[in-house]
LOLOKOL-892451 format. One record per atom (N, C-alpha, C): x, y, z; residue in three letters. Coordinates in steps of 0.02 Angstrom, whole numbers, plus 32768, in hexadecimal, padded with zeros to 4 digits. Each point is the difference from the previous one (the first is absolute). Example, Ala and Ser with C-alpha at 12.3 -4.5 7.8 and 13.67 -1.06 7.14 Angstrom:
<nodes>
82947EE48186ALA
7FD3803B8000ALA
802D803C8000ALA
7FEE80357FDCSER
802A803B8003SER
7FD980378025SER
</nodes>
This chain:
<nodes>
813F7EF07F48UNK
803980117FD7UNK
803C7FDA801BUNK
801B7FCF7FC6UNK
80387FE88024UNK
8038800C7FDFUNK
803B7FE78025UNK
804480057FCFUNK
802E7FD58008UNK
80147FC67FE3UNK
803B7FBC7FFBUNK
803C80338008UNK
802A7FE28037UNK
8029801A7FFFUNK
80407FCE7FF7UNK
802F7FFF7FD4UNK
802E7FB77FFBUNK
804A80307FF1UNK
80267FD1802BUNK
804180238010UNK
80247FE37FACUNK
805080267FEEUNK
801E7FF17FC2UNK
802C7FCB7FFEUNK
7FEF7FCA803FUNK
80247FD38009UNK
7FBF7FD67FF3UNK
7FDA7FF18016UNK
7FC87FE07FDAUNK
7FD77FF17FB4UNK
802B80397FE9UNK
7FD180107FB2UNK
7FF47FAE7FD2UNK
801C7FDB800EUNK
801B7FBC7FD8UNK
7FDD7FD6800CUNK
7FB97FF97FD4UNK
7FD77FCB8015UNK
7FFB7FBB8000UNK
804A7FF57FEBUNK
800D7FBE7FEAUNK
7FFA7FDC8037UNK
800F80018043UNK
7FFB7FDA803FUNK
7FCC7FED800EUNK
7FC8801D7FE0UNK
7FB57FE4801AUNK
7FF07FC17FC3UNK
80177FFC7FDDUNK
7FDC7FCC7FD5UNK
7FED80307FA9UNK
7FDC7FDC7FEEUNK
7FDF80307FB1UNK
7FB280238026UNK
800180278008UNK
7FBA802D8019UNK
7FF77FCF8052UNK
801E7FFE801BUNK
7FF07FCC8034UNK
7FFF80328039UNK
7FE37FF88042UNK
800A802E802DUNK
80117FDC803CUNK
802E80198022UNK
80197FDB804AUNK
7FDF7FE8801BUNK
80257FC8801CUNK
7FB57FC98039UNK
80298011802FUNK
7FE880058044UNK
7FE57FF0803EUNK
8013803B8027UNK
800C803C7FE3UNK
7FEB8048801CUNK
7FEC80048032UNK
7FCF80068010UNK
7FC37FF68044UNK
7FF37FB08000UNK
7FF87FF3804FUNK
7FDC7FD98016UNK
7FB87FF87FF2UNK
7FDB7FBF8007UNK
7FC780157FF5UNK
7FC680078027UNK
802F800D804FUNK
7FCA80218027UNK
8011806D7FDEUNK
804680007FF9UNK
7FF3803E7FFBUNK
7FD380207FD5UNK
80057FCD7FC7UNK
7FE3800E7FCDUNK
7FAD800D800AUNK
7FE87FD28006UNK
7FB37FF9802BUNK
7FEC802F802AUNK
802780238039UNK
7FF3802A8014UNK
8003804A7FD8UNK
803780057FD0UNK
7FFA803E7FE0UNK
7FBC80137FD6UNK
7FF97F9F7FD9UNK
7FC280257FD3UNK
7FC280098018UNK
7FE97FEC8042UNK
7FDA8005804AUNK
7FF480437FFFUNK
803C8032800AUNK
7FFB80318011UNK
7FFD80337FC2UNK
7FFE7FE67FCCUNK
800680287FC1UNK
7FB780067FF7UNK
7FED7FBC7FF7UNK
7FC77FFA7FEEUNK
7FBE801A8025UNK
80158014803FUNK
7FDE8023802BUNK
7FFE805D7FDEUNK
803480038009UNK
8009805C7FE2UNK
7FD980017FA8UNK
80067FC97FE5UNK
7FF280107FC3UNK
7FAE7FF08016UNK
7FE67FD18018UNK
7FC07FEA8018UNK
7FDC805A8015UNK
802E80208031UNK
7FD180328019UNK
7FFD80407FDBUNK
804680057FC7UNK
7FFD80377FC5UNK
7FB97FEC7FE3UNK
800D7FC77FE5UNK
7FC17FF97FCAUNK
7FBD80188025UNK
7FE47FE58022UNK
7FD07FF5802EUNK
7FE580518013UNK
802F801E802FUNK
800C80348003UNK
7FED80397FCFUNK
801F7FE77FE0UNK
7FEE804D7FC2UNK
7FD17FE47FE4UNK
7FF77FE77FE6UNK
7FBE7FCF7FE5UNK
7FAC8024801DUNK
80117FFF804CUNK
7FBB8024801FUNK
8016804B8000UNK
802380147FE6UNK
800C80488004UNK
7FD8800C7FC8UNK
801E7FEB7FCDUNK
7FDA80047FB3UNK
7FD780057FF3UNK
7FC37FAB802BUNK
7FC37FFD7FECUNK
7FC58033803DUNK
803B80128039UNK
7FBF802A8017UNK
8003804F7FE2UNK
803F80097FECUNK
8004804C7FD5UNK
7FD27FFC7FEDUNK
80087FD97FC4UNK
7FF47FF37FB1UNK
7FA77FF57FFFUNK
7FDE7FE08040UNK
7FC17FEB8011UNK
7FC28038801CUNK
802580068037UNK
7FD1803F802DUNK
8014804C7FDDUNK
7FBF80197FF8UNK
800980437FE4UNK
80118029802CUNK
7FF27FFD8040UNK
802680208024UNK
804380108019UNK
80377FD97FD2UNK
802F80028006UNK
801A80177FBBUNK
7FE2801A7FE9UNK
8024801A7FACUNK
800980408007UNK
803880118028UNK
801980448002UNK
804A80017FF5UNK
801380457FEAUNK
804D80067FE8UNK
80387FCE8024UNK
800680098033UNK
80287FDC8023UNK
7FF57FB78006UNK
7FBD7FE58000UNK
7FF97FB3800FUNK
801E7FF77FB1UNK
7FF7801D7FD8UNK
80197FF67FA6UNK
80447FF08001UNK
80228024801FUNK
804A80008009UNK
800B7FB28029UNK
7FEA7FFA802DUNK
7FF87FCB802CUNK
7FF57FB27FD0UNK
7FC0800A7FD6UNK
7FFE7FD77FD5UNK
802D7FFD7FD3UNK
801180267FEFUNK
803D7FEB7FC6UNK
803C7FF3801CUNK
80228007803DUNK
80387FEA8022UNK
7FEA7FBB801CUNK
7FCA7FE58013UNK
7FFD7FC58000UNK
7FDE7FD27FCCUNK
8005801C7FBDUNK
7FFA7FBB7FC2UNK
80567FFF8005UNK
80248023800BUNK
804D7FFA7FF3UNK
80187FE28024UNK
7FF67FF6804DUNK
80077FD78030UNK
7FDE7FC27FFEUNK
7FCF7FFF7FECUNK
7FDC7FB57FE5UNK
80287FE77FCBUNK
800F80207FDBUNK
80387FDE7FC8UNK
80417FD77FF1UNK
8021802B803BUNK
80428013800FUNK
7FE77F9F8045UNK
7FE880078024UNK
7FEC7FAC8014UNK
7FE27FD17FDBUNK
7FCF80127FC8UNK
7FD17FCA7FC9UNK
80407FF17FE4UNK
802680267FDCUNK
802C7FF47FC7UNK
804380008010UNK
801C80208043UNK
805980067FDEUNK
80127FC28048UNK
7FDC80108041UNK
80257FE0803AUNK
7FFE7FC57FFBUNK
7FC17FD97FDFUNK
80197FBB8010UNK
80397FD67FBBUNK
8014803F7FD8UNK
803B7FC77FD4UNK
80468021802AUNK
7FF38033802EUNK
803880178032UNK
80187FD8803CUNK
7FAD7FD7801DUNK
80177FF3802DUNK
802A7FA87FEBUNK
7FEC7FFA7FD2UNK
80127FAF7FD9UNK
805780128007UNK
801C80437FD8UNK
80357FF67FF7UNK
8022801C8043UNK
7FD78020801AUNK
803080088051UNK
80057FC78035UNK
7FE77FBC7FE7UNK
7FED7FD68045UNK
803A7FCC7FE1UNK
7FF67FF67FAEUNK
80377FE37FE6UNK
804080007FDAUNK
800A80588004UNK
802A80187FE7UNK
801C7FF17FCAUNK
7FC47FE87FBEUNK
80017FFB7FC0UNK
7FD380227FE0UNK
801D800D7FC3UNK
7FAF80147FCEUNK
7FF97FC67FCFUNK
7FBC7FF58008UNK
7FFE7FC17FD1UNK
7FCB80277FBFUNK
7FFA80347FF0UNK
7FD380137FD1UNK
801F801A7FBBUNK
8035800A7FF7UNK
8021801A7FC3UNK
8010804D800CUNK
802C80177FC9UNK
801980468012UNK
7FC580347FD3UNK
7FE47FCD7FDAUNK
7FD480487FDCUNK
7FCB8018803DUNK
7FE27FC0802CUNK
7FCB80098032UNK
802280318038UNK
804D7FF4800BUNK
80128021801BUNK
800A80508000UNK
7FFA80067FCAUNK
8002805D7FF6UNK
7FA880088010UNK
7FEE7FCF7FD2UNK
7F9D8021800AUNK
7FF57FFA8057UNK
80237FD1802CUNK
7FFA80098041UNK
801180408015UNK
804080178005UNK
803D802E801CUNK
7FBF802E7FDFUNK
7FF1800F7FB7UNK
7FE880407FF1UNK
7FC380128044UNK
7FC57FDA7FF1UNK
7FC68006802CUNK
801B7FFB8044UNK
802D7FEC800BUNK
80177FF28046UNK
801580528027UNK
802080257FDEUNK
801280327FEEUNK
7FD580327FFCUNK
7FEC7FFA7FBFUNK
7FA3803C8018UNK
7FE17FF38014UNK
7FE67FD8801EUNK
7FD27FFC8038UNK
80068015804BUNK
80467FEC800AUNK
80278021804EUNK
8009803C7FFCUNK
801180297FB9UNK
7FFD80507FEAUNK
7FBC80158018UNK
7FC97FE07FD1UNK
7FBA800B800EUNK
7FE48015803DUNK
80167FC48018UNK
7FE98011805AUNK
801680288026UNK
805880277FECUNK
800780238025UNK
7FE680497FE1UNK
8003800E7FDAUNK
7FDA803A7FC5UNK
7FA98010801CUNK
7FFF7FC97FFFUNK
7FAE800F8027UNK
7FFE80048057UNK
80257FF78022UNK
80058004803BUNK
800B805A800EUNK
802D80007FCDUNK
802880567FF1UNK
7FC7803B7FFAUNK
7FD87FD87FDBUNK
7FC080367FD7UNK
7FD07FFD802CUNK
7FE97FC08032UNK
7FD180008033UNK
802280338040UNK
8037800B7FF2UNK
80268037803DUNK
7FE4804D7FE5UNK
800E80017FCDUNK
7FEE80387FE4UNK
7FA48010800CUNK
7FF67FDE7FEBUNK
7FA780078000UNK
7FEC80008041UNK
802B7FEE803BUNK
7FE180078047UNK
801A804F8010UNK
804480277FE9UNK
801F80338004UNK
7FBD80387FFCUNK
7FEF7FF57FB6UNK
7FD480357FE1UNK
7FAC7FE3802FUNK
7FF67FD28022UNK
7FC58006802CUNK
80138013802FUNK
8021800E8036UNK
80117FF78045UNK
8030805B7FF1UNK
802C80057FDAUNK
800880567FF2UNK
7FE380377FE6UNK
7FEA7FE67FC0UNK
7FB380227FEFUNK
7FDA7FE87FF0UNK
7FD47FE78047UNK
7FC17FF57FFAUNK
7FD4801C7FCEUNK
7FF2804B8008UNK
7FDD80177FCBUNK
800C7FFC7FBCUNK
80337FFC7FDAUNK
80147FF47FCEUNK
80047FBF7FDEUNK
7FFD7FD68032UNK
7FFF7FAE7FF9UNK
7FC57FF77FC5UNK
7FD580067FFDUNK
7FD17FE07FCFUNK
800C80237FA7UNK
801D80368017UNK
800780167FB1UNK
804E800B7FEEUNK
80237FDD8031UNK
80497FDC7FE0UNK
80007FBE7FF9UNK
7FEC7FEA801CUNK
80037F987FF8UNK
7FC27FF77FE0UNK
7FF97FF57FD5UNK
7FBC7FF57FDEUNK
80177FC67FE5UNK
7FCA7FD27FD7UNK
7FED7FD17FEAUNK
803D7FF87FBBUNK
8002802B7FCCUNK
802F801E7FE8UNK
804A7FFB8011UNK
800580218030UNK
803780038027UNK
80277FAC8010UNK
7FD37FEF8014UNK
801C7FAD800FUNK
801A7FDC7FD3UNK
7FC180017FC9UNK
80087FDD7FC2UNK
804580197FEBUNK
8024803F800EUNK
803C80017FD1UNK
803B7FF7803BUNK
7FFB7FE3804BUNK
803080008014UNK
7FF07FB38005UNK
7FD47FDC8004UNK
800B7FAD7FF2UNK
80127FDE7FCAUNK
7FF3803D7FB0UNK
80247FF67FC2UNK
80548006800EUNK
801280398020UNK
805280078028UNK
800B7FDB801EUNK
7FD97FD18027UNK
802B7FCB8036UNK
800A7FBF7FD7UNK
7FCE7FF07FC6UNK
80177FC47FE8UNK
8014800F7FC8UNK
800580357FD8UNK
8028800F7FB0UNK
805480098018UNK
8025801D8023UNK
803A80168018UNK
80197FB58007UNK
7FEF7FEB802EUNK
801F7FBB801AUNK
7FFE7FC17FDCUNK
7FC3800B7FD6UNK
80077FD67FBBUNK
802F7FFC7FD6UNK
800780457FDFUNK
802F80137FF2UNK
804780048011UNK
80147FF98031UNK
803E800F8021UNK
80057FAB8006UNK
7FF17FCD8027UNK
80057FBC7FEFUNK
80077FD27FC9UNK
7FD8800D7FD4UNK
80057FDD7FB2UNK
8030801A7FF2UNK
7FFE80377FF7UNK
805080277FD9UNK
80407FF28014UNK
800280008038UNK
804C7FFD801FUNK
800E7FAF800DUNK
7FCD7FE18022UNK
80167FAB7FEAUNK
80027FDD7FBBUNK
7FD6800F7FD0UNK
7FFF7FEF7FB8UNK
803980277FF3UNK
801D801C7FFAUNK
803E802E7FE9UNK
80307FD58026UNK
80167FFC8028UNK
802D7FD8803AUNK
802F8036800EUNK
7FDC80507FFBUNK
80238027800EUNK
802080298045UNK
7FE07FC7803BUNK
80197FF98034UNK
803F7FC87FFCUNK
80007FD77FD7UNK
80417FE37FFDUNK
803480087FFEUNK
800E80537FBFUNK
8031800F7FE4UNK
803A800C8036UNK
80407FDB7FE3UNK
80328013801CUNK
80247FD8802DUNK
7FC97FC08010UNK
7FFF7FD5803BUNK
80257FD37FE6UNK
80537FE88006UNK
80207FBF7FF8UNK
7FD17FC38010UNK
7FFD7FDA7FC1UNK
7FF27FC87FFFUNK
7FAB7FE68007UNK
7FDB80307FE5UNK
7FB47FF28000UNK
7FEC7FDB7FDAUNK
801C800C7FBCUNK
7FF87FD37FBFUNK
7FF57FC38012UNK
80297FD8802AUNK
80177FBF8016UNK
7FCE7FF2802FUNK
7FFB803C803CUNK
7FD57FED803AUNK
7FB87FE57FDBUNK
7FDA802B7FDCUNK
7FCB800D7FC8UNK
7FF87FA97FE0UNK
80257FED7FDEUNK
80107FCC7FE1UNK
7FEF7FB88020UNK
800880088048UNK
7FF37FCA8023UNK
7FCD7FFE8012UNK
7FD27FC67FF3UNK
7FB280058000UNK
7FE27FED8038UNK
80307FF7802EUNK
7FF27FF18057UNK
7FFB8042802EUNK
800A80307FDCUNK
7FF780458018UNK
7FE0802A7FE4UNK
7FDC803F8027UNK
7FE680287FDDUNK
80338049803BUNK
801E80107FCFUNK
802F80418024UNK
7FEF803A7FE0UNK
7FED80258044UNK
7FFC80507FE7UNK
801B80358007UNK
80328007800FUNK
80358039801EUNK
800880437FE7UNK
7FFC80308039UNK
7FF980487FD9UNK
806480197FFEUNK
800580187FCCUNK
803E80248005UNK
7FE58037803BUNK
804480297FF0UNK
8004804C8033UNK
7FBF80357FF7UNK
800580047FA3UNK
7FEC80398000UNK
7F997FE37FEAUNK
7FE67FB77FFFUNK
7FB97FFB7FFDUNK
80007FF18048UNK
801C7FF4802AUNK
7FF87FE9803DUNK
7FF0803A8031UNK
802980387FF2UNK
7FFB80528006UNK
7FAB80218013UNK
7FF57FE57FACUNK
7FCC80347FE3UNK
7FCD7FBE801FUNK
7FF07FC07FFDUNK
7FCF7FDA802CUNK
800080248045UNK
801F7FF4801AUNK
801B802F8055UNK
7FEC80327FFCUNK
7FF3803D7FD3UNK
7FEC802B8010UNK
7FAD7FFF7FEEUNK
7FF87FDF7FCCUNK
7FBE80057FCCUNK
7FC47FDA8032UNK
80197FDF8025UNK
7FE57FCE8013UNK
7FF980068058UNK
802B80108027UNK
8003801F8031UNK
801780248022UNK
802780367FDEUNK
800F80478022UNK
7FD380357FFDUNK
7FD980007FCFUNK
7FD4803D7FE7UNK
7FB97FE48027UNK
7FF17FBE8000UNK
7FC67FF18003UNK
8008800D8065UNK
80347FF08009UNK
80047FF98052UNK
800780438018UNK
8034803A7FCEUNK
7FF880378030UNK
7FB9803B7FDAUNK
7FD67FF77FE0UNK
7FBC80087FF2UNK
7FDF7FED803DUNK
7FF77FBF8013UNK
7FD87FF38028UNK
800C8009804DUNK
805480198010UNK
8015800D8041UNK
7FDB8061800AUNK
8015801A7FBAUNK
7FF180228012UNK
7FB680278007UNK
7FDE7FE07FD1UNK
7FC280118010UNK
7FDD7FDA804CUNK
801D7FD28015UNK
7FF17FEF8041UNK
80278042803AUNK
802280167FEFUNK
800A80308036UNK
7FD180328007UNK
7FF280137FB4UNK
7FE3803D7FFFUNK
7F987FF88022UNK
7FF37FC67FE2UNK
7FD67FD7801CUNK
7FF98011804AUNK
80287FEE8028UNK
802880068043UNK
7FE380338013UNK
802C802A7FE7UNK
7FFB8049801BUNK
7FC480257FF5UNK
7FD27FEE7FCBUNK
7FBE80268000UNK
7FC57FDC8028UNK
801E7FB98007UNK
7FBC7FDB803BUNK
800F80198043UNK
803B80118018UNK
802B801F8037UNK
7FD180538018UNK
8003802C7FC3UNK
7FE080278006UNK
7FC37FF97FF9UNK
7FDB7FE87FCEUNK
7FBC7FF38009UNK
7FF17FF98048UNK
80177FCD8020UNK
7FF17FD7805EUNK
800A804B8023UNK
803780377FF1UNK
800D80408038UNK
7FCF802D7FEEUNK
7FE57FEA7FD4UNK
7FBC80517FD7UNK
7FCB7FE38026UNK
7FF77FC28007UNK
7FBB7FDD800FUNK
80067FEE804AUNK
802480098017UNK
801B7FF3805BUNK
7FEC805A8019UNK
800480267FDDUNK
7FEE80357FFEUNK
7FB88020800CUNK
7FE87FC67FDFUNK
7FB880247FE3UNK
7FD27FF78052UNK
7FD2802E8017UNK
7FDD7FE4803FUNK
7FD57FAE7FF5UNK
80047FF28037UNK
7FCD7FCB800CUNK
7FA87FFD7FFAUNK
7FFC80407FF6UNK
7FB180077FEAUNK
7FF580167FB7UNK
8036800F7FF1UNK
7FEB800E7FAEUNK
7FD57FE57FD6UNK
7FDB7FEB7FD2UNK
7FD77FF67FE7UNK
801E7FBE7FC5UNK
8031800E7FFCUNK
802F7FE37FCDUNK
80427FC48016UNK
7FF37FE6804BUNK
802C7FEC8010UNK
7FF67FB37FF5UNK
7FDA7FD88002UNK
7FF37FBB7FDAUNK
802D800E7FC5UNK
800080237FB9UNK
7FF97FEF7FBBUNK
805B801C801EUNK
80128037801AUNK
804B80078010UNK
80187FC38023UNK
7FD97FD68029UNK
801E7FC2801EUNK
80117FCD7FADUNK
7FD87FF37FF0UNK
7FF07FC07FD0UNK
804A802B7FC4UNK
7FFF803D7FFCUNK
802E80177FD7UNK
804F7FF18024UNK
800A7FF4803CUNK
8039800B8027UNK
80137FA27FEDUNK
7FC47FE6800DUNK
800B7FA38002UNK
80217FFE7FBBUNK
7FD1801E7FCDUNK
80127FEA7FCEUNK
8041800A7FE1UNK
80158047800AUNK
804580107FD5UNK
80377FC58038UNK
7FF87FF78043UNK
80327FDA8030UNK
7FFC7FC37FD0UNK
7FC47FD97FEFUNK
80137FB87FF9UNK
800C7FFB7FADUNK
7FFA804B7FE0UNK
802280057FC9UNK
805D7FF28000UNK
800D802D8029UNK
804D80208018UNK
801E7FA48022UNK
7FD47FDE8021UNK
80027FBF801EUNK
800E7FCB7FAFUNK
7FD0800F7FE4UNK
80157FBA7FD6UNK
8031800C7FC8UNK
800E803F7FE5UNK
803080217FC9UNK
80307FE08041UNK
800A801B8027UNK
805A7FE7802BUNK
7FF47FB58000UNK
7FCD7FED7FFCUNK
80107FA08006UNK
80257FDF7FBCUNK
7FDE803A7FBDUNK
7FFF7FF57FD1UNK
805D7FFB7FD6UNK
800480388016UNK
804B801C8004UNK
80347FD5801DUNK
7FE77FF48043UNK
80287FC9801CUNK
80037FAE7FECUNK
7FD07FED7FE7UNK
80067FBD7FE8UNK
801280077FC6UNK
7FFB803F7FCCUNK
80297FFE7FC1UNK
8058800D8015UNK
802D80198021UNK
803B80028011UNK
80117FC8801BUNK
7FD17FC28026UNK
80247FC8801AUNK
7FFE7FE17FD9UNK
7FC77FEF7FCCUNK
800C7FDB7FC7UNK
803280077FD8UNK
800A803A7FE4UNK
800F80117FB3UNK
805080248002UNK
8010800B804AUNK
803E8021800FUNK
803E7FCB7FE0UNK
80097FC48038UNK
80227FCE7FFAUNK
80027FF27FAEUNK
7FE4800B7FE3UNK
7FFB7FCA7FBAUNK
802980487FD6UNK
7FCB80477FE5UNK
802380277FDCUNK
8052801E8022UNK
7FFC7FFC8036UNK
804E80168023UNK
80417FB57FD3UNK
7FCE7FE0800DUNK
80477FB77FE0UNK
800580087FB6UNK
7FC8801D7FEDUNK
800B80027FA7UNK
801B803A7FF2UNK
801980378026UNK
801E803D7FF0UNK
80468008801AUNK
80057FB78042UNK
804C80058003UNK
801E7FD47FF5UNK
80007FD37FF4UNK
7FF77FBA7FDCUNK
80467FFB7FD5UNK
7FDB802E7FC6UNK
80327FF57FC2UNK
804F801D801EUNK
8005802D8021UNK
803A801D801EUNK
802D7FDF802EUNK
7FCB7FD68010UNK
80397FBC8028UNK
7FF67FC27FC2UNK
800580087FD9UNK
801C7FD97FBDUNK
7FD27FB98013UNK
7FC480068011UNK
7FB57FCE8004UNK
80127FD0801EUNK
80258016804DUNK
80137FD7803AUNK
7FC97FF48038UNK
7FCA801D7FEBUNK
7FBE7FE6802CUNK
7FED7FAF8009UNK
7FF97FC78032UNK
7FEE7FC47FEDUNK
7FC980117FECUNK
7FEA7FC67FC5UNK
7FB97FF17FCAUNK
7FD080028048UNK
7FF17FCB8036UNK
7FE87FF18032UNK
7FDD804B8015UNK
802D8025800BUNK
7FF48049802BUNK
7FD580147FD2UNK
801280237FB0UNK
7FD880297FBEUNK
7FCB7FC5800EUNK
7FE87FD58000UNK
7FBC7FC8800BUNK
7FE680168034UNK
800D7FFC8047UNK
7FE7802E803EUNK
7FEA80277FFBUNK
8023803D7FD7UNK
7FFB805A7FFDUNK
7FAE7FF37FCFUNK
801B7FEE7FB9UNK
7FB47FF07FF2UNK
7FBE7FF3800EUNK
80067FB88022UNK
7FB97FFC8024UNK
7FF580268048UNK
802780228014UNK
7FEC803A801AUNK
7FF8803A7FDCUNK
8000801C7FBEUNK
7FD4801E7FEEUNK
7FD97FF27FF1UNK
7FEB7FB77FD4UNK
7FBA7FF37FFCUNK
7FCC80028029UNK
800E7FFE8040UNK
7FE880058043UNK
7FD3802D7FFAUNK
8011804D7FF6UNK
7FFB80267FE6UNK
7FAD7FFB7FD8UNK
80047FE57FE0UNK
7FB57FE77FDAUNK
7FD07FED8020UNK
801E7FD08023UNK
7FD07FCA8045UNK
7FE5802C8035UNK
8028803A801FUNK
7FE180278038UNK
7FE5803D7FDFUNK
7FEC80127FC4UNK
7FDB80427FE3UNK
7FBB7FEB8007UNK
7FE27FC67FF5UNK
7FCE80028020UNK
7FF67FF68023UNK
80157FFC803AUNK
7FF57FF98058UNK
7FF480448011UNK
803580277FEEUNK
800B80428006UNK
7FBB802A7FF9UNK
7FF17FF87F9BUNK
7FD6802C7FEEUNK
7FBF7FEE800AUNK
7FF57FB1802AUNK
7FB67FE68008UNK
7FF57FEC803EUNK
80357FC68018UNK
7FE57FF38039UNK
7FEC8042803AUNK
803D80427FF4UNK
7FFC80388028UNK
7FBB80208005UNK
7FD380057FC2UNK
7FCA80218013UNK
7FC17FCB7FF9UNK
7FD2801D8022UNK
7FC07FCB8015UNK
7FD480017FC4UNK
800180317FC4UNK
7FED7FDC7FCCUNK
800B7FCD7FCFUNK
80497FDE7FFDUNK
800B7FD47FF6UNK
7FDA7FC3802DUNK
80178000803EUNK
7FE97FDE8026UNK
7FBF7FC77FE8UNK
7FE28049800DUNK
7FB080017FDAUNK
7FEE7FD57FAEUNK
803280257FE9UNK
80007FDE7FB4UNK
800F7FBD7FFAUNK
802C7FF0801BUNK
80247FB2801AUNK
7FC77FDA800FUNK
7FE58011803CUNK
7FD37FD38018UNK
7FC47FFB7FCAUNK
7FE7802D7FFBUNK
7FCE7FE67FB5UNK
80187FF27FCEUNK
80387FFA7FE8UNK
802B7FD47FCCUNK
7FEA7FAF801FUNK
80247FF98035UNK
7FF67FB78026UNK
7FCC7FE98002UNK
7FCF80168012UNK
7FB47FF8800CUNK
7FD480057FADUNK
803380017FDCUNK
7FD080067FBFUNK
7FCC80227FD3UNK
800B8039803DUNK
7FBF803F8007UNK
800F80187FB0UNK
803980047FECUNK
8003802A7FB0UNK
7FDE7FE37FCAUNK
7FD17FC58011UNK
7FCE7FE47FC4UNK
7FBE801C801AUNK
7FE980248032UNK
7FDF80157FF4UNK
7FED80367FD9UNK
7FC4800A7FECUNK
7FDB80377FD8UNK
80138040801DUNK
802580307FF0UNK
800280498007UNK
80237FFF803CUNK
80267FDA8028UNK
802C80108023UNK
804080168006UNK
800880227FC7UNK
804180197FD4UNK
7FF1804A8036UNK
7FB7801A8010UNK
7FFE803C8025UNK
80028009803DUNK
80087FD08031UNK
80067FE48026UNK
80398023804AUNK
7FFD80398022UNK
801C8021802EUNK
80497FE8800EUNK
803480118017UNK
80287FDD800CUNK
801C8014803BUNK
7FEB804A8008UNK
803880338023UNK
7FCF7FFA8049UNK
8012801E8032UNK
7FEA80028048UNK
7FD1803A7FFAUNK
7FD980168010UNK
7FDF80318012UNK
802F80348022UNK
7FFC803C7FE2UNK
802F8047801AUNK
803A7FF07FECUNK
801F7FCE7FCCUNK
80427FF18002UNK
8028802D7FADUNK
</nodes>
């Protein structure tokens, strides 16, 4: 998700030429090195979610509520790198748009729900670890198959919605001296939120989704906390103390990766929605340079969800390596174990 930010002393595109865009901006070692490093993050989004997908989507052993959620947050993250980063990283390395303004809204839109997407499903995979790890017992006949299907219909209908609408409308524009003009110049693609869409992005986008997921990580917290003092409890000869061990690992490296999860969504996504909510109030005195920064640090955001949600556990691992090895053309290896023994 990005946002052009151009001061009201700039609006006048006449200095660049007729559609022409500034020469010699960057050097062209800087340059080289930026798209080096772009092309690396966009290289490991794609890639990345890519094996998330096809080992979901492949081994039947992984077709459960949560890997569903998992799969559908990374076709959005595969997207959000197939489709929006590399016409992002073109205009961040040369600080032009060379594609036209209609491509520019169909960018900004998808650009837009898809970064919604991902965080919407990050939100709902918080939730679905809540209802395993708090009520266990209840877990299978609240998250059902059902159940998913209508909160992965909510993560990409909302944000669909909320993107097409409000950029096709330019009803984040309203109010903004001198857009008409900014708009007009075909060397830019500018997206600027007034006060009051800049507001409701900030909140829609990451206030609700961040304190959802802070707080079900506490609560998380506090019942793996107790779980560990009930089971520290129990004697050492009990009969039941293996399946209470494997239960103690599991809710910890639950409680372990939700806080990784949490935390790499606030370093990403902080910097970027904090500038689009205070932004307009300092009358869109942010440098363009910085709103470009804040961005591909949320895209970032995309690039480490599957590290997170695959490299962390050893069935990916697993899946990976027989991805590599080619093993998925074989006959009936769709059934194929993935998980550790006792795990």
């Amino acid at each position: 998700m990005a946002f052009h930010n151009i001061s009201k002393d700039l609006i006048d595109c006449s200095e660049f030429g007729n559609g022409s865009c500034p020469e010699g901006f960057r050097s062209s070692g800087v340059r080289g090195a930026m798209y080096l490093s772009m092309t690396g993050a966009i290289f490991i989004t794609i890639f990345g979610n890519l094996a998330i997908i096809i080992s979901i989507s492949y081994f039947k052993q992984l077709h459960t509520p949560t890997n569903f959620l998992i799969l559908s947050m990374a076709v959005a993250d595969f997207f959000l790198g197939f489709t929006i980063m590399p016409y992002s990283m073109v205009r961040s390395v040369e600080n032009c748009w060379y594609f036209g303004i209609t491509f520019c809204k169909v960018h900004y839109s998808f650009d837009l729900m898809l970064c919604l997407v991902s965080i919407f499903h990050l939100c709902s995979i918080a939730v679905d670890r809540f209802y395993a790890i708090c009520y266990p017992l209840h877990y299978s006949s609240k998250i059902t198959i059902s159940v998913i299907k209508r909160m992965v219909a909510v993560c990409w209908a909302v944000p669909a919605a909320f993107a097409f609408g409000v950029v096709f409308s330019e009803a984040y524009a309203s109010g903004i001296e001198g857009y008409e003009i900014l708009v007009a110049c075909s060397n830019s693609c500018p997206v600027m939120f007034n006060k009051l869409w800049g507001t409701i992005l900030f909140t829609l986008g990451f206030f609700i989704p961040g304190c959802v997921m802070i707080g079900i990580y506490v609560k998380i917290f506090v019942v793996s906390k107790k779980h560990a003092l009930v089971m520290s409890n129990i004697p050492k000869y009990a009969n039941d103390e293996k399946p209470n061990q494997l239960l103690k690992n599991k809710d910890r490296k639950a409680a372990k990766t939700l806080s990784i999860v949490m935390g790499v969504f606030l370093v990403c996504w902080l910097p970027c929605f904090f500038t689009v909510l205070i932004d307009p109030f300092l009358n869109f005195s942010t440098p363009a340079m910085l709103f470009d920064a804040f961005t591909w640090c949320g895209y970032f955001n995309s690039t480490c969800n599957p590290l997170i949600y695959g490299f962390f556990y050893p069935w990916f691992r697993k899946a990976f390596r027989y991805i590599i090895l080619g093993k998925l053309f074989q006959t009936h290896f769709s059934t194929a174990s993935l998980f550790p023994e006792n795990q």
